[in-house]
SEMARTOR-897928 format. One record per residue (C-alpha): x, y, z; residue in one letter. Coordinates in steps of 0.2 Angstrom, whole numbers, plus 2048, in hexadecimal, padded with zeros to 3 digits. Example, Ala and Ser with C-alpha at 12.3 -4.5 7.8 and 13.67 -1.06 7.14 Angstrom:
<recs>
X: 83E Y: 7EA Z: 827 rest: A
X: 844 Y: 7FB Z: 824 rest: S
</recs>
This chain:
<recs>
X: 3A1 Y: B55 Z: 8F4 rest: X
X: 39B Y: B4A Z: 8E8 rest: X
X: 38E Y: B3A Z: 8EE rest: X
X: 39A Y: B2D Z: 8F2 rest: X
X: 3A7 Y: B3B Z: 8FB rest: X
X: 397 Y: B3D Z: 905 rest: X
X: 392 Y: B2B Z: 90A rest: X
X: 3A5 Y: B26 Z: 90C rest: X
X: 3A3 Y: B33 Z: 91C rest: X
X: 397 Y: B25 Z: 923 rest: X
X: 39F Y: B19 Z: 92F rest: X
X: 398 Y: B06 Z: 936 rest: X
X: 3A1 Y: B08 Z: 946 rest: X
X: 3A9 Y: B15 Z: 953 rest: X
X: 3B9 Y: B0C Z: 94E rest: X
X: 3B7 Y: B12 Z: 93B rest: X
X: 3AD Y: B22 Z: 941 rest: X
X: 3BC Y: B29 Z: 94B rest: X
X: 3C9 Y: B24 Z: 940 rest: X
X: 3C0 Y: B2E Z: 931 rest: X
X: 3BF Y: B3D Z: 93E rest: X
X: 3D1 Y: B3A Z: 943 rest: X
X: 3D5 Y: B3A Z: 931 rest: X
X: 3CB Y: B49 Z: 92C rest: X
X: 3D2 Y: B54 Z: 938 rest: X
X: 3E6 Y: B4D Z: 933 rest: X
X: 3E2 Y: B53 Z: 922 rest: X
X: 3DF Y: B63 Z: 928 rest: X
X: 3EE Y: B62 Z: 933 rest: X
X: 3E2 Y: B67 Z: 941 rest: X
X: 3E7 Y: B60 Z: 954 rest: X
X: 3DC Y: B54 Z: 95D rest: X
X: 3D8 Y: B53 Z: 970 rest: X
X: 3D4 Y: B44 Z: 975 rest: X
X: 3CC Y: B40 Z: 985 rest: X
X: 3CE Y: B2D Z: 987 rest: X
X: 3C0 Y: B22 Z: 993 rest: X
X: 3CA Y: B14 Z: 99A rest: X
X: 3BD Y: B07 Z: 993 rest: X
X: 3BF Y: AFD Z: 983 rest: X
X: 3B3 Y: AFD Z: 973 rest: X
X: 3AA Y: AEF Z: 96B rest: X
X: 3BA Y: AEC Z: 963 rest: X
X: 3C4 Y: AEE Z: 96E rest: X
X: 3CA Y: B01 Z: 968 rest: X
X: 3CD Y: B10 Z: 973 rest: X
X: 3BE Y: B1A Z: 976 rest: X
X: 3C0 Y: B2D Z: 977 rest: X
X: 3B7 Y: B3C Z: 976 rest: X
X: 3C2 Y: B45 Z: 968 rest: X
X: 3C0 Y: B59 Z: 967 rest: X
X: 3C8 Y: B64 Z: 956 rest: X
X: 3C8 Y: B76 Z: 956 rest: X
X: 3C9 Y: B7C Z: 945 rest: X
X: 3CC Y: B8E Z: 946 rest: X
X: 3D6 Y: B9A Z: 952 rest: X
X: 3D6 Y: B97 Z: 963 rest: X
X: 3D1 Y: BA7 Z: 96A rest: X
X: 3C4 Y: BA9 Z: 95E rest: X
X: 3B4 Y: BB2 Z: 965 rest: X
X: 3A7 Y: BAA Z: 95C rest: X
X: 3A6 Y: B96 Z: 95B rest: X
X: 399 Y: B8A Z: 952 rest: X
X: 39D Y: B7A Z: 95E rest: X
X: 394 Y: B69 Z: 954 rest: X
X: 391 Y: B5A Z: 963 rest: X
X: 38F Y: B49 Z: 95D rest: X
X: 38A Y: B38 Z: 966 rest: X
X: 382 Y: B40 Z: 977 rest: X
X: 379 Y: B30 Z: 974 rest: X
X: 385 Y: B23 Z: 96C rest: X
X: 37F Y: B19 Z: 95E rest: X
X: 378 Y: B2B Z: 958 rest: X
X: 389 Y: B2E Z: 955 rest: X
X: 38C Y: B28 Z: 944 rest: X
X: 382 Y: B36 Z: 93C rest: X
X: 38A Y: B45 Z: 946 rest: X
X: 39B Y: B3C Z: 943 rest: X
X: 398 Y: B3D Z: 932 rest: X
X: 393 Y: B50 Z: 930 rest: X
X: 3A3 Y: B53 Z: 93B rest: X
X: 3AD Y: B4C Z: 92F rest: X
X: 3A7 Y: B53 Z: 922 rest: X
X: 3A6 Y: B63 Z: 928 rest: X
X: 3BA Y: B61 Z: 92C rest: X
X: 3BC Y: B5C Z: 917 rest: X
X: 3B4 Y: B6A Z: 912 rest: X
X: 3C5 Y: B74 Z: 919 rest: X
X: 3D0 Y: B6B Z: 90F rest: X
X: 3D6 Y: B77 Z: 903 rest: X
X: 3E0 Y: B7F Z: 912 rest: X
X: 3D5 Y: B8F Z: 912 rest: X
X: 3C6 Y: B87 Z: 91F rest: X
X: 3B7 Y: B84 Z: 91A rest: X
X: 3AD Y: B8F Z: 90B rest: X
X: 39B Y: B94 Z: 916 rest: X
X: 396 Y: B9C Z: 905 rest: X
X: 399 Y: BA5 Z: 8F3 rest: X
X: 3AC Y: BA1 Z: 8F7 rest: X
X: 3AE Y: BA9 Z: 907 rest: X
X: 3B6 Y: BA2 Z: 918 rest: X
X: 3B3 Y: BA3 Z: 92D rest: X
X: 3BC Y: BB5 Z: 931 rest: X
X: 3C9 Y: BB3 Z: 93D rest: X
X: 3BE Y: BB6 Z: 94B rest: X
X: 3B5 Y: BA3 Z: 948 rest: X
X: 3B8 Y: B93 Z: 94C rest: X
X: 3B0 Y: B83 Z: 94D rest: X
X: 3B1 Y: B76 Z: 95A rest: X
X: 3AF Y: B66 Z: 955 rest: X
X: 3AB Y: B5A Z: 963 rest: X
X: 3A9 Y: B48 Z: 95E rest: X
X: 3A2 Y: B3A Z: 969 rest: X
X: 39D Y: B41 Z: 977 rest: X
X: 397 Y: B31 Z: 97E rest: X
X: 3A4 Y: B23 Z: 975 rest: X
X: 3A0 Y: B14 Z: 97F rest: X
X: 38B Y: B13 Z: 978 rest: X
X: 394 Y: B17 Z: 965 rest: X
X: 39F Y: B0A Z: 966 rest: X
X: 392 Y: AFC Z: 971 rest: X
X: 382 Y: B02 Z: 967 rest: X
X: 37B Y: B09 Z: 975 rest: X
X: 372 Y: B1A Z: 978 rest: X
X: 378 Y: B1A Z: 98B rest: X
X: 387 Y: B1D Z: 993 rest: X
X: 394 Y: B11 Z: 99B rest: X
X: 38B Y: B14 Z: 9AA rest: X
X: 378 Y: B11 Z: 9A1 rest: X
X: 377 Y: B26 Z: 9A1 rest: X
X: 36F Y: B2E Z: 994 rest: X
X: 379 Y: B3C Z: 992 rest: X
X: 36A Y: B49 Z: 98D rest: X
X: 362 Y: B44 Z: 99F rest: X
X: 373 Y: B49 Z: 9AB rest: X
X: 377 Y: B5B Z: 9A8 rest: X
X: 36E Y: B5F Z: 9B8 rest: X
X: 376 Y: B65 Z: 9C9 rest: X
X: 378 Y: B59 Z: 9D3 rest: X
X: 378 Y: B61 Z: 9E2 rest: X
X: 366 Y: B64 Z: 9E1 rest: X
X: 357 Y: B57 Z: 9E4 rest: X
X: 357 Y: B50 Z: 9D3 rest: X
X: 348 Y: B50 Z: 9C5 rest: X
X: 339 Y: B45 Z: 9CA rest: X
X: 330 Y: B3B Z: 9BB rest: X
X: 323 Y: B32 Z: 9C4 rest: X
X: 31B Y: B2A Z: 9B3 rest: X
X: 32A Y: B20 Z: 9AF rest: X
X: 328 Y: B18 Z: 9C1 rest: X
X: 318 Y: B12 Z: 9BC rest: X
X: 320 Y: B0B Z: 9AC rest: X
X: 332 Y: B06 Z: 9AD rest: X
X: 32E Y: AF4 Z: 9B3 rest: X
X: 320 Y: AF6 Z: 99F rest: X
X: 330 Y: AFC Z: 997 rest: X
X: 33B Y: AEF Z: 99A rest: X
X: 333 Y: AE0 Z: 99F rest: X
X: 33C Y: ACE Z: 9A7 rest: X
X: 33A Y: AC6 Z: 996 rest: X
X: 33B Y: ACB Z: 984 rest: X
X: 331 Y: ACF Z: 97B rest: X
X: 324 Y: AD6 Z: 984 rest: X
X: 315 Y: ACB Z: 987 rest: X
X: 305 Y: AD2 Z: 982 rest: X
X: 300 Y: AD6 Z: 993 rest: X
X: 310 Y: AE0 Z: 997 rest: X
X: 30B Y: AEB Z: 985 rest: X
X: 2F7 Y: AEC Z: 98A rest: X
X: 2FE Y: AF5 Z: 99A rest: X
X: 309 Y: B01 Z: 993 rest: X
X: 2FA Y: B05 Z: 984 rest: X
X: 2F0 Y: B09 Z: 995 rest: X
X: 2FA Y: B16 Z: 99C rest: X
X: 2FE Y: B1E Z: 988 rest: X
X: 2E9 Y: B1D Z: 988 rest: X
X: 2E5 Y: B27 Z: 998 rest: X
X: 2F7 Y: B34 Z: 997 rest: X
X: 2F7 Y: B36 Z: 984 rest: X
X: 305 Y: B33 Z: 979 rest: X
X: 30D Y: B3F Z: 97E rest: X
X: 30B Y: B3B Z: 98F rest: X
X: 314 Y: B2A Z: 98C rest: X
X: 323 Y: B32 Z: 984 rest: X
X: 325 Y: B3D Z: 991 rest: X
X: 324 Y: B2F Z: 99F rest: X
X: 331 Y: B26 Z: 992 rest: X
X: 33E Y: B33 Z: 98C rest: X
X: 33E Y: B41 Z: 999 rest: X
X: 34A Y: B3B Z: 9A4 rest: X
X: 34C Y: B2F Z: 9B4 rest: X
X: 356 Y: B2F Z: 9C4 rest: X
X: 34E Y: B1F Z: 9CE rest: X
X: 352 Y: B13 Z: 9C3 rest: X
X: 365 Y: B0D Z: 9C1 rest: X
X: 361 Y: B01 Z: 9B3 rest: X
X: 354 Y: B0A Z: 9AA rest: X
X: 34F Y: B13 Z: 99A rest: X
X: 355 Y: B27 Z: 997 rest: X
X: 35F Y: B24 Z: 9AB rest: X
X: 367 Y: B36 Z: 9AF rest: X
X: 371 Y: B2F Z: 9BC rest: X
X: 377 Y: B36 Z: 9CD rest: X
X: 386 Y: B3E Z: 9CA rest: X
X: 38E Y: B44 Z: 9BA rest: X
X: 393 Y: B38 Z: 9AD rest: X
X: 3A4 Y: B36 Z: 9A8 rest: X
X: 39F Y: B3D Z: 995 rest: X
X: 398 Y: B4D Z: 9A0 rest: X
X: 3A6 Y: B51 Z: 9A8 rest: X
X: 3B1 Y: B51 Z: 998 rest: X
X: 3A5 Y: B5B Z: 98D rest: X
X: 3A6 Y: B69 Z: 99A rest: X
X: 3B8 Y: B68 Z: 99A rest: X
X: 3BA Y: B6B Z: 988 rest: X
X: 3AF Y: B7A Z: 98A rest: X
X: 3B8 Y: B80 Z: 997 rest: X
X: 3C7 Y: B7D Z: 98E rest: X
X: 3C3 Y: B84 Z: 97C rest: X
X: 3B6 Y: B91 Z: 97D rest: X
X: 3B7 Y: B9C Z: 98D rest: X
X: 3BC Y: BAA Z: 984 rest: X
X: 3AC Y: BA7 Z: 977 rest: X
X: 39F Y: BB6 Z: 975 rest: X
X: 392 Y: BAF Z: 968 rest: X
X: 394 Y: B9C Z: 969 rest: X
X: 389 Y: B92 Z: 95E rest: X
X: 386 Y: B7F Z: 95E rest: X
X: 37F Y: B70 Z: 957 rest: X
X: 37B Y: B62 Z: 95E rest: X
X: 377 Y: B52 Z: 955 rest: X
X: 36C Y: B45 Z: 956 rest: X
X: 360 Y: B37 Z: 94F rest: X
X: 352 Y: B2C Z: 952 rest: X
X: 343 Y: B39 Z: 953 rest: X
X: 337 Y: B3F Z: 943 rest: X
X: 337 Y: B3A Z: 931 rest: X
X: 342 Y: B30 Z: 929 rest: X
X: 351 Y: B3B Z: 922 rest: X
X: 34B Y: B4D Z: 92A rest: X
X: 356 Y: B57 Z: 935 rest: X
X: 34A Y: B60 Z: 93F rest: X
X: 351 Y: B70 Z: 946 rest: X
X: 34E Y: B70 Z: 959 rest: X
X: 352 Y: B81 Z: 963 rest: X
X: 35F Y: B7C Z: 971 rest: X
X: 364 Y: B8D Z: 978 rest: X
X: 35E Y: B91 Z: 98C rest: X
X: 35E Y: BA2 Z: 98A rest: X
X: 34C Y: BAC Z: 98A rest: X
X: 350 Y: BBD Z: 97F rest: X
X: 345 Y: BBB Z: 970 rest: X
X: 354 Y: BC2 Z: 966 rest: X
X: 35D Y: BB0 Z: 969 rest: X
X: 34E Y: BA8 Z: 962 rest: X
X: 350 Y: BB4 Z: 952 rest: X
X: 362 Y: BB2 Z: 950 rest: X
X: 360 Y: B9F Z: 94F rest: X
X: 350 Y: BA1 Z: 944 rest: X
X: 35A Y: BAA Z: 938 rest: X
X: 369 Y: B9F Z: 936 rest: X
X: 35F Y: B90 Z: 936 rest: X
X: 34F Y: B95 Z: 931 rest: X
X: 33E Y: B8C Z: 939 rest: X
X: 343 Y: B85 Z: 949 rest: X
X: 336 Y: B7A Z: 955 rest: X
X: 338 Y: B7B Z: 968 rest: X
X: 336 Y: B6C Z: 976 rest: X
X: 32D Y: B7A Z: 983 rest: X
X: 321 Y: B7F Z: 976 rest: X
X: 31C Y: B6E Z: 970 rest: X
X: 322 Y: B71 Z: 95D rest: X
X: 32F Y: B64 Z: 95E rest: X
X: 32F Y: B50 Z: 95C rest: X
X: 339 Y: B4F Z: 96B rest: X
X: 332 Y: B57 Z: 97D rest: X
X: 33C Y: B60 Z: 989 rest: X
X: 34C Y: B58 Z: 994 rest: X
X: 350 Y: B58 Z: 9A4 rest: X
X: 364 Y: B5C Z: 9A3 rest: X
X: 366 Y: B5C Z: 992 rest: X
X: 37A Y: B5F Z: 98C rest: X
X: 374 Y: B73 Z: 986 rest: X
X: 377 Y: B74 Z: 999 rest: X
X: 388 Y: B75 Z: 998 rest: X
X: 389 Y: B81 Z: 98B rest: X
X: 37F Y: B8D Z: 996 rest: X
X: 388 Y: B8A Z: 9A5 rest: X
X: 39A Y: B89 Z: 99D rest: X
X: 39A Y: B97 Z: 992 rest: X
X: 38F Y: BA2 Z: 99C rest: X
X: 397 Y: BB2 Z: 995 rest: X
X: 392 Y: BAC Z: 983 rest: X
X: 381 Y: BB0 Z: 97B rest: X
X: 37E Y: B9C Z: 974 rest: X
X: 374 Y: B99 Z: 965 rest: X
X: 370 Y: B87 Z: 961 rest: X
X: 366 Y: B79 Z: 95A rest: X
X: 364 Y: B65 Z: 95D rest: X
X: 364 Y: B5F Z: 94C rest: X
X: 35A Y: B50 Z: 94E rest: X
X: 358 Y: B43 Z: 93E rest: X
X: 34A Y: B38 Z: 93C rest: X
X: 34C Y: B26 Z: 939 rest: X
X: 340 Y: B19 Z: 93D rest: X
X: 32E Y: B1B Z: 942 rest: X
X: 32C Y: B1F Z: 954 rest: X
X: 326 Y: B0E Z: 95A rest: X
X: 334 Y: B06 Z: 951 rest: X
X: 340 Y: B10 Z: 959 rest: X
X: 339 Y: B0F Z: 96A rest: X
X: 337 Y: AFB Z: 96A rest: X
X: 34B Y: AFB Z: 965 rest: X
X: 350 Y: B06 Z: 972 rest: X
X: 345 Y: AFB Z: 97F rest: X
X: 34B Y: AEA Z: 979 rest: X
X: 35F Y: AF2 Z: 97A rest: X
X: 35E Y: AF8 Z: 98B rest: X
X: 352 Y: AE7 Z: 990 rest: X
X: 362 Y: AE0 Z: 98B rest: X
X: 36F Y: AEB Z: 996 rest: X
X: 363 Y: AE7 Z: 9A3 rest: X
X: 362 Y: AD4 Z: 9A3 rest: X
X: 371 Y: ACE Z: 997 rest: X
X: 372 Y: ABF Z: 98F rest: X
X: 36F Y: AB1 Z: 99A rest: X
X: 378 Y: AA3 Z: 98E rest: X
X: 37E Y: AA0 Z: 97E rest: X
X: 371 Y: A9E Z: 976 rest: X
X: 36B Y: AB1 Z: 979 rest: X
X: 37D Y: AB9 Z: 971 rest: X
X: 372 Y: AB8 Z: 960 rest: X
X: 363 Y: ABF Z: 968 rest: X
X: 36C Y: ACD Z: 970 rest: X
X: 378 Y: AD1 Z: 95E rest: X
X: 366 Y: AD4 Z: 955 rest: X
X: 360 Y: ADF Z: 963 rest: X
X: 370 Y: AE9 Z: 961 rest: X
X: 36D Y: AE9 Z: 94E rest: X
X: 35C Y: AF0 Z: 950 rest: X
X: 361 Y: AFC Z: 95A rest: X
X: 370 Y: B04 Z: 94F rest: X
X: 362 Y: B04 Z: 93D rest: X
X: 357 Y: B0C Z: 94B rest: X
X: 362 Y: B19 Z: 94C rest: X
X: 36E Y: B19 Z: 93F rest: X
X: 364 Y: B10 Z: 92E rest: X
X: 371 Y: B0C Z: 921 rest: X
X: 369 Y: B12 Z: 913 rest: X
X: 373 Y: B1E Z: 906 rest: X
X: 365 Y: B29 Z: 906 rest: X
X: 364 Y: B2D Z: 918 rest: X
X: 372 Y: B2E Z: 917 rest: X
X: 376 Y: B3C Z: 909 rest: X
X: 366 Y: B44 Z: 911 rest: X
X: 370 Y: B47 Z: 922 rest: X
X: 37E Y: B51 Z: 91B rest: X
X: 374 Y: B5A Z: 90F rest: X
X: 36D Y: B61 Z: 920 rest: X
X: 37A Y: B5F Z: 92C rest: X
X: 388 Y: B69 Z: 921 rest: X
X: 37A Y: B77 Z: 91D rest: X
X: 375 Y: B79 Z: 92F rest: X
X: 388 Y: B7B Z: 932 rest: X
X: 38D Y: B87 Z: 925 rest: X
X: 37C Y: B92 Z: 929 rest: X
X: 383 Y: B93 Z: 93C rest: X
X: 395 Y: B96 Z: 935 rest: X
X: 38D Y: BA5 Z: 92B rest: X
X: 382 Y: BAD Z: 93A rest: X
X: 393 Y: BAE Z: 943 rest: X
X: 39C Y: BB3 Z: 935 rest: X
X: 390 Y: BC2 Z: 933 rest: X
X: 38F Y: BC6 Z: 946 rest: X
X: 381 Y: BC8 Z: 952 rest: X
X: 381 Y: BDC Z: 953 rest: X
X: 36E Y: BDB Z: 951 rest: X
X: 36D Y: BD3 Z: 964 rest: X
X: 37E Y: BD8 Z: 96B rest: X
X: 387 Y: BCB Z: 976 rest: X
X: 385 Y: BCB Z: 98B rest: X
X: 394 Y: BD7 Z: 992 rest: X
X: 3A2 Y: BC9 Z: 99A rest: X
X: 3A1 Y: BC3 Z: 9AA rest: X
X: 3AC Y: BCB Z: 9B6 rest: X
</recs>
């Protein structure tokens, strides 16, 4: 694809997002799955997670690609999914390399918008203020603690905005005695007291949890080697996809599989990686579902703004879901917030842009090849009985 096939995969709404996806996959005379919330979008346009299996359905090997966990993250993942469907439209599915395809024995599973309503409102969070990378835990367990976010939540999202100087000095405090680190773990970790508040993981599963283990459940039980990407923004610098080992599984051999399909990966547990590690994170339910598949996968997480940029947009959005718009007069106010928010996460720039399929594609077809060439180094777990 040339640069402006490229950029045209790009999209300024989950209207315009879906549709391309839609679009894409109709080319391809590929059939859609559409798991439909009953809530409207910003423009009044159903909202859906949309799933596409491009290859056989008994296939034993599967790459699955994960877009919008977090929802206005979703224009970049929607974009690769998209793209990844054109490169297939000669009929013959998609060239991985020197003119050969996926055997028989691969498929991809394409599973676009996982969290629909925050694509279409500009929000990271669910419907139900969840962020969906905090609520694949079980539930019927006591749920994770995060005592630093107590201390912080009322720092985080203050009773007016913009914080007064005060309100900062305090939260400079605790990021001085706990480190930097320390503060983004108290921030990003995860939370379960606090309905209203920053990276919430709920106390039940989401409605957007429930659906994404149904379209495992329904496309990839009979899965062997299973390999996923999930997508993201919002974390590093500007333009680089940093490679982020996602699988559970201890053997060192699934650690090498991944290093030689993707190359250098970085790791949440062994502090390589921008982002730290999650409590019920959506890799969960690639374990758990596919349990009689050896998984191999990555968070492809894209840089966009600076860190404090980012964080600043993300507090001011959910201040806003917090405390709304009190009159008129704030409909302005809250408009830029949801606008810092989205170029927080989504900068419309031609070259971030171009720079996010150069990496997402490759990271695809390097998964497409692994499978393609098998895994007999590390053979695959026996199937469950």
């Amino acid at each position: 694809m040339n640069d402006q096939q490229i950029l045209a995969l790009f999209s300024a709404t989950y209207a315009d997002a879906r549709a391309k996806f839609l679009q894409a996959a109709a080319r391809r005379g590929l059939a859609v799955q559409s798991h439909v919330l009953g809530l409207a979008g910003a423009q009044g346009e159903v909202l859906a997670t949309d799933v596409v299996l491009d290859g056989p359905a008994d296939a034993s090997k599967m790459l699955v690609t994960i877009s919008g966990v977090h929802g206005v993250e979703g224009f970049c993942g929607s974009a690769i999914q998209a793209g990844m469907l054109a490169l297939g439209d000669d009929g013959n599915g998609v060239d991985i390399g020197d003119g050969e395809r996926p055997s028989q024995d691969v498929a991809v599973l394409h599973v676009h918008a996982v969290n629909p309503y925050g694509f279409s409102h500009l929000r990271r969070a669910t419907q139900e203020n969840i962020d969906l990378n905090r609520n694949f835990v079980d539930f019927s367990k006591p749920l994770p603690l995060n005592a630093g976010y107590g201390e912080i939540h009322d720092l985080l999202l203050p009773g007016e905005w913009p914080p007064q100087p005060a309100t900062e000095a305090l939260l400079h405090a605790y990021r001085e005695r706990h480190g930097a680190r320390g503060l983004q773990r108290a921030i990003s970790l995860g939370q379960h007291a606090f309905a209203d508040g920053l990276h919430y993981g709920g106390v039940a599963p989401a409605w957007s949890n429930l659906v994404f283990r149904d379209i495992l459940r329904s496309h990839a039980g009979q899965v062997r080697e299973l390999a996923s990407i999930d997508i993201h923004t919002g974390l590093g610098p500007y333009g680089i996809g940093e490679r982020i080992f996602a699988s559970f599984d201890e053997d060192p051999a699934v650690l090498a599989i991944g290093t030689r399909w993707w190359g250098p990966l970085t790791s949440v547990t062994a502090g390589t990686s921008t982002s730290i590690p999650l409590t019920g994170p959506i890799q969960t339910a690639l374990t758990e579902e596919c349990a009689q598949a050896r998984h191999v996968g990555i968070c492809l997480e894209y840089g966009t703004r600076p860190a404090e940029q980012v964080t600043a947009a993300l507090r001011a959005e959910h201040w806003l879901h917090r405390h709304g718009a009190t009159n008129p007069a704030d409909a302005a106010r809250a408009a830029g917030i949801r606008a810092q928010l989205k170029d927080a996460f989504y900068p419309e720039a031609d070259d971030w842009k171009l720079a996010v399929w150069a990496q997402g594609a490759q990271a695809c077809l390097q998964a497409l090849r692994g499978l393609a060439e098998g895994t007999a180094r590390a053979p695959a777990p026996a199937m469950a009985a």
